[in-house]
C-alpha positions in Angstrom: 0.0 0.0 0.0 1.3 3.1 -1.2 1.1 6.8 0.4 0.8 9.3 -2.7 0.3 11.9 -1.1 -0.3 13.6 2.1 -2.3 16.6 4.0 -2.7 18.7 7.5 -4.5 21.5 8.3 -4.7 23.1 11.6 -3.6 19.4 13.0 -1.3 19.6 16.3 1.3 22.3 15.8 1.1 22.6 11.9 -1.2 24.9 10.2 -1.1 23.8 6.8 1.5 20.9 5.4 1.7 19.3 2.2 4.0 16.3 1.5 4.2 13.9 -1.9 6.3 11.0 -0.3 8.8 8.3 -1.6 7.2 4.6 -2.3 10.5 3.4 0.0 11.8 5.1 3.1 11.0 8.9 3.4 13.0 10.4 6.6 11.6 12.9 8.5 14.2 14.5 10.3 13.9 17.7 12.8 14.8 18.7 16.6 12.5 16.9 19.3 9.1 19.2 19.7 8.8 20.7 16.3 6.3 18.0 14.8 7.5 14.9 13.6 5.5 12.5 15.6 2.4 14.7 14.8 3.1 14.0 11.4 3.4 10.2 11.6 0.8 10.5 14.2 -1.6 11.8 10.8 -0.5 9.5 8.9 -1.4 6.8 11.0 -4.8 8.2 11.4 -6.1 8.4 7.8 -4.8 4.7 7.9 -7.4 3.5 10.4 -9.7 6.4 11.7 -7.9 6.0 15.2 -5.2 8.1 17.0 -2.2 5.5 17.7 -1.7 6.7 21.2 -5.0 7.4 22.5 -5.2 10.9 22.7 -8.6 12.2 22.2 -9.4 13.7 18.7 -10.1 17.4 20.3 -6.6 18.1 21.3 -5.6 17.2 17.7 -6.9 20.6 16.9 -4.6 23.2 16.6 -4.9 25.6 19.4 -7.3 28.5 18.6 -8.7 26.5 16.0 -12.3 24.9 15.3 -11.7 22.4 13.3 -8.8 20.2 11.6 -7.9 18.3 8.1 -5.7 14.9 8.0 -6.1 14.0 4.5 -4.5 10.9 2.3 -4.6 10.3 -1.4 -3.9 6.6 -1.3 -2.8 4.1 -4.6 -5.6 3.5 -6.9 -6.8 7.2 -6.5 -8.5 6.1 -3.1 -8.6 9.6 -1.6 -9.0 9.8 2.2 -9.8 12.6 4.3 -10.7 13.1 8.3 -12.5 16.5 9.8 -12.2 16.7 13.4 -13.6 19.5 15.1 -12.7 20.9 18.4 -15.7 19.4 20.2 -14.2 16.4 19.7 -16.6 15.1 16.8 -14.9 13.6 13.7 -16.0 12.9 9.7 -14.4 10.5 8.0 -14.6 10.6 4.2 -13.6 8.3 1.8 -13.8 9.1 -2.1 -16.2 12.0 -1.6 -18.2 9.6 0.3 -19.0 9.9 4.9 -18.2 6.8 6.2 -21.0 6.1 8.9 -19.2 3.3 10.6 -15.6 3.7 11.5 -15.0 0.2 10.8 -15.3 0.8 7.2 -11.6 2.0 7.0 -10.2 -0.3 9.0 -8.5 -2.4 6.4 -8.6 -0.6 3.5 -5.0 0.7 3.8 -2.9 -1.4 6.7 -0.5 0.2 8.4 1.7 -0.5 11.7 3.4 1.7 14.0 6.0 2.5 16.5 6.9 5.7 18.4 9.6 6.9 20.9 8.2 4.4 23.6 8.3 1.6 21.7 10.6 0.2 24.1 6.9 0.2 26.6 6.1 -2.7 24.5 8.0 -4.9 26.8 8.6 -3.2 29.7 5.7 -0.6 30.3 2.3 -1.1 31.4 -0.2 -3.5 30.3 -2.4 -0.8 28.8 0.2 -0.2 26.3 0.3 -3.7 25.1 -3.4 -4.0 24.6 -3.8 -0.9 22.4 -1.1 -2.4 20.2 -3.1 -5.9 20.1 -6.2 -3.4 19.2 -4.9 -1.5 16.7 -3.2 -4.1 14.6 -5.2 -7.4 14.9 -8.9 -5.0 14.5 -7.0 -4.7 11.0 -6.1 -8.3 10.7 -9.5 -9.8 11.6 -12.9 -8.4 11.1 -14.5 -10.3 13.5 -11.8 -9.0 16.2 -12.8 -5.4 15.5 -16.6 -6.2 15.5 -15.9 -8.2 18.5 -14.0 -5.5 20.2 -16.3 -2.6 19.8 -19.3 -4.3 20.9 -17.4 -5.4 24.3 -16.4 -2.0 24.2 -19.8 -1.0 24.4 -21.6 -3.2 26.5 -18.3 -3.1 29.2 -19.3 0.8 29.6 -22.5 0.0 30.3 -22.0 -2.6 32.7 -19.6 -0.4 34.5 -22.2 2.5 34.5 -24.6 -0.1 36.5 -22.1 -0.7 39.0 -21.3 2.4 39.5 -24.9 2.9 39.9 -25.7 0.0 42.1 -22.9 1.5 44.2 -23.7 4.9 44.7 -28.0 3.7 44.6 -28.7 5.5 41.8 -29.6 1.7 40.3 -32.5 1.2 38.4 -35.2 -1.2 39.4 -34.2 -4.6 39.1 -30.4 -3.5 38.8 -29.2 -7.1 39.6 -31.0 -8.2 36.6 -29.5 -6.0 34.3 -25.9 -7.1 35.6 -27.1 -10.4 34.2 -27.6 -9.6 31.0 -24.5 -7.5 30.8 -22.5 -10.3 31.8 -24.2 -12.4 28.9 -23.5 -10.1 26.1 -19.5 -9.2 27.9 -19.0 -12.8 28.1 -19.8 -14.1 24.5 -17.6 -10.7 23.0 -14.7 -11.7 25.9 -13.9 -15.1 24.8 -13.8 -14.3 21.3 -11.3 -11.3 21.5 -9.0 -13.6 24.3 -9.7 -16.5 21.7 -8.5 -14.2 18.9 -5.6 -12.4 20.8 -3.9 -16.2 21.4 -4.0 -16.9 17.9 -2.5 -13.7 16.8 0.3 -14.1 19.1 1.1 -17.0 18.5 0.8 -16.4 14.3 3.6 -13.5 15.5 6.0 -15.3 17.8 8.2 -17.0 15.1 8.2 -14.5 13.2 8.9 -11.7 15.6 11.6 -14.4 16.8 13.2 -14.7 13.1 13.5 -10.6 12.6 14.4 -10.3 16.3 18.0 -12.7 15.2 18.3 -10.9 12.2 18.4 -7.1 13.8 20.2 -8.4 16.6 22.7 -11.0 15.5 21.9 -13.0 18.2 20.8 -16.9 17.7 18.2 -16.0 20.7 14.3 -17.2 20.5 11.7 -14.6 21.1 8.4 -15.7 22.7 4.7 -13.7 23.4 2.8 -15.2 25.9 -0.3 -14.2 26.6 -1.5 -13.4 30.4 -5.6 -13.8 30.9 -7.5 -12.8 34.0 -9.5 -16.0 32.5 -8.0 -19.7 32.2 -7.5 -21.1 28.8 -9.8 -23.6 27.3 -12.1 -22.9 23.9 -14.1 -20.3 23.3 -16.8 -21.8 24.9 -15.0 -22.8 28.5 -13.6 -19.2 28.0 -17.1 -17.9 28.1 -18.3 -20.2 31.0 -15.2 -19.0 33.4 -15.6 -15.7 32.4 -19.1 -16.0 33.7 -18.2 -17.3 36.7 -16.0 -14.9 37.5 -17.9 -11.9 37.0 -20.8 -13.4 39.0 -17.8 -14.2 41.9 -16.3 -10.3 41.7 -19.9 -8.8 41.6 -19.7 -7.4 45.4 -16.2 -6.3 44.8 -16.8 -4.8 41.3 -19.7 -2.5 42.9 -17.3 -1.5 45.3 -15.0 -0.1 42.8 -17.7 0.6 40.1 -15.4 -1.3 37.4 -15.4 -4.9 35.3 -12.1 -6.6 37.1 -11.7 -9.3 35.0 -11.9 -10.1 31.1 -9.8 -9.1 28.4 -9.7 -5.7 28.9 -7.5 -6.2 32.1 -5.2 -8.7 29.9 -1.4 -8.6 29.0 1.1 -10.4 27.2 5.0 -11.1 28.0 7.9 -11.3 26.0 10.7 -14.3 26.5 14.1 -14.0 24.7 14.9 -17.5 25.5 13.7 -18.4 29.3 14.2 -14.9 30.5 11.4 -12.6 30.9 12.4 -9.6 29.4 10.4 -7.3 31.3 12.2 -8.3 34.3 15.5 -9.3 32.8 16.3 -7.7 29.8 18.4 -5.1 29.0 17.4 -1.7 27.4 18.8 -2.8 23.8 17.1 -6.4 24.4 13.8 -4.9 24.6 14.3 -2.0 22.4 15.2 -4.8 19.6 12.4 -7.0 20.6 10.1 -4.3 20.4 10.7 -3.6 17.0 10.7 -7.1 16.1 7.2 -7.4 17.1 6.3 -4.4 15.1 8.0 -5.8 11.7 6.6 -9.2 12.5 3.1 -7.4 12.8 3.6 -5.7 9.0 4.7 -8.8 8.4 1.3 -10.7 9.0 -0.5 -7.3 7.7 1.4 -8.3 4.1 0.4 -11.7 4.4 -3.8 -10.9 5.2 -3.6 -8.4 2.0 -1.0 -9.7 -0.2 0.4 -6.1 -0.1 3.0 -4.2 2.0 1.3 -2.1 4.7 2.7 1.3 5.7 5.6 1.2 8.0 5.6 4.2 10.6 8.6 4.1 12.9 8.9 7.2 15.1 12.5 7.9 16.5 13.3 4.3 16.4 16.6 4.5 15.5 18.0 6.1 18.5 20.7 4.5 20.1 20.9 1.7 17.9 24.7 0.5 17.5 25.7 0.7 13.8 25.4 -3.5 13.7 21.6 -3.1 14.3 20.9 0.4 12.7 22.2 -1.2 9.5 20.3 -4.7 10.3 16.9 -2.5 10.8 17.7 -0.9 7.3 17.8 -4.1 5.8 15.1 -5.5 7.0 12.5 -2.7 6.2 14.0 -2.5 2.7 12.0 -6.2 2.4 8.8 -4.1 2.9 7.1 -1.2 1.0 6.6 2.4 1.8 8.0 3.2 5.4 7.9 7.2 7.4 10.7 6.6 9.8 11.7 10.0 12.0 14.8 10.9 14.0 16.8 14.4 14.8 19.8 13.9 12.9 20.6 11.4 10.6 23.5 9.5 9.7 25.0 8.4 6.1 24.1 4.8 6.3 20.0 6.6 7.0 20.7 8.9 4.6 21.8 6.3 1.9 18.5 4.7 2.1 16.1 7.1 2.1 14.1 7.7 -1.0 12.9 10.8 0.4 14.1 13.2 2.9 11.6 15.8 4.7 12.9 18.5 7.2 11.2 20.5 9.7 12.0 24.0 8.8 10.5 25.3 12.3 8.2 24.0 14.4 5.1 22.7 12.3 6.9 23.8 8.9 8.2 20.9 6.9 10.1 20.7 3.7 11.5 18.5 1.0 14.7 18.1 1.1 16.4 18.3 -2.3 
């Protein structure tokens, strides 16, 4: 999937940018604070309709601002475009056309990313871990993303009710409702922790293979995936799951949360039978973090039998010239990558196709 060309307006810091980029590796280069992650960040966006770190769409409008522009002219002449206004309201658009379900996009134009914490992929929290399942196996599997927003849905409702069994604001027959929450979070849970095992374990050997080629070392990398519910088949899933929420209940409506399921899940990451979380050093987990990344792309290229957009945000900081070089290599196998960093070196600028330098905070330009 190619990138042809790419717009902002009044997004973050920039009030208008324009960029036509490379079909390899375009470099984005600039001090720290001046925009380059907000650029990626837009990119990124028009990809799947969702912000990759969770910020909420109103403080992606410039400040003093009502509204803002992220818009994508994709291969194919598939032309992309996102309004979001300041209220915090968005319109997607896709070939003159509003999308009324956000899930439309999802798909259409795969892409996978890593910014300047990729690193928290091992090492940070849990949270961090899930949004990357989220993101990347919603574009994998339809029935993951379908899955996950109605779970989505009906765990905010559920938590609503036990926040208002809690502080007696419950409706009558409030233990009933509880019930049927549970049915409908129960039949979505086991599905996405059903889902999430596969996907993991479709990545670990290849996460494993890329993680010996960028490191040099003849180490296996493993993902293994921590559940608040036991493993089994969907169906035992669903039954456990049950029976935990019915054994939390009291507890739940004294914090006016869901405890369990898979929106309290995690996953760890082995390089042979260390835990690296625990264990590993910071250019261990750096390497193994971007080795899940690339082995993500990886299965992206395989679902759509086309390279998905590679977005690596200040990745290469700190990598030794073995593994800068070894990184290089390995995303030349891919398509169209936007890779950013604050200087760059000859060996980067060798293999850019494009280079793209931030002239001042939020004012980018080609570099000839």
């Amino acid at each position: 999937m190619i990138l042809k060309r790419f717009y902002l307006k009044n997004f973050r810091n920039y009030e208008e940018c324009s960029i036509v980029p490379a079909e390899e590796l375009n470099l984005v280069v600039g001090p720290n604070g001046w925009g380059k992650s907000n650029l990626l960040e837009g990119i990124f966006l028009i990809s799947v309709g969702r912000d990759p770190w969770g910020a909420e769409l109103k403080e992606l409008v410039r400040f003093g601002e009502s509204d803002a522009l992220v818009r994508g002219e994709w291969e194919k002449r598939n032309m992309v475009e996102l309004r979001i206004n300041k209220s915090g309201s968005k319109e997607i658009i896709l070939n003159e056309k509003r999308l009324h379900r956000l899930s439309t996009l999802v798909g259409l134009f795969p892409s996978s990313i890593a910014g300047p914490q990729e690193v928290e992929l091992v090492v940070g929290s849990p949270k961090v871990r899930r949004r990357l399942l989220d993101l990347h196996l919603s574009q994998i599997s339809r029935e993951y993303l379908e899955s996950l927003t109605r779970y989505q849905k009906y765990l905010k409702g559920r938590n609503q009710l036990l926040k208002g069994i809690r502080e007696g604001t419950k409706p009558i027959g409030g233990e009933l409702y509880i019930e049927t929450w549970d049915e409908k979070l129960v039949e979505e849970g086991a599905k996405i922790l059903t889902l999430r095992r596969k996907f993991l374990e479709a990545l670990t050997p290849v996460a494993s293979q890329i993680y010996r080629e960028l490191s040099g070392e003849p180490l296996t990398l493993t993902l293994q995936y921590e559940a608040t519910v036991k493993d089994g088949d969907t169906h035992e899933i669903a039954k456990t799951f049950l029976r935990l929420l019915k054994k939390n209940r009291e507890r739940e409506v004294e914090l006016g949360e869901t405890i369990v399921g898979p929106h309290r899940d995690d996953f760890q990451v082995f390089l042979g039978e260390r835990a690296l979380r625990v264990y590993g050093s910071w250019g261990e987990c750096r390497s193994a973090s971007l080795a899940i990344i690339l082995g993500i792309s990886h299965l992206l290229a395989e679902k759509y039998e086309t390279s998905p957009v590679i977005i690596l945000d200040d990745c290469f900081a700190n990598l030794d010239n073995t593994r800068m070089k070894n990184l290089l290599q390995l995303i030349r196998g891919f398509g169209q990558v936007f890779a950013s960093t604050p200087t760059y070196t000859t060996s980067l600028l060798e293999a850019s196709g494009k280079i793209f330098r931030l002239a001042g905070p939020g004012r980018i330009e080609e570099e000839k």
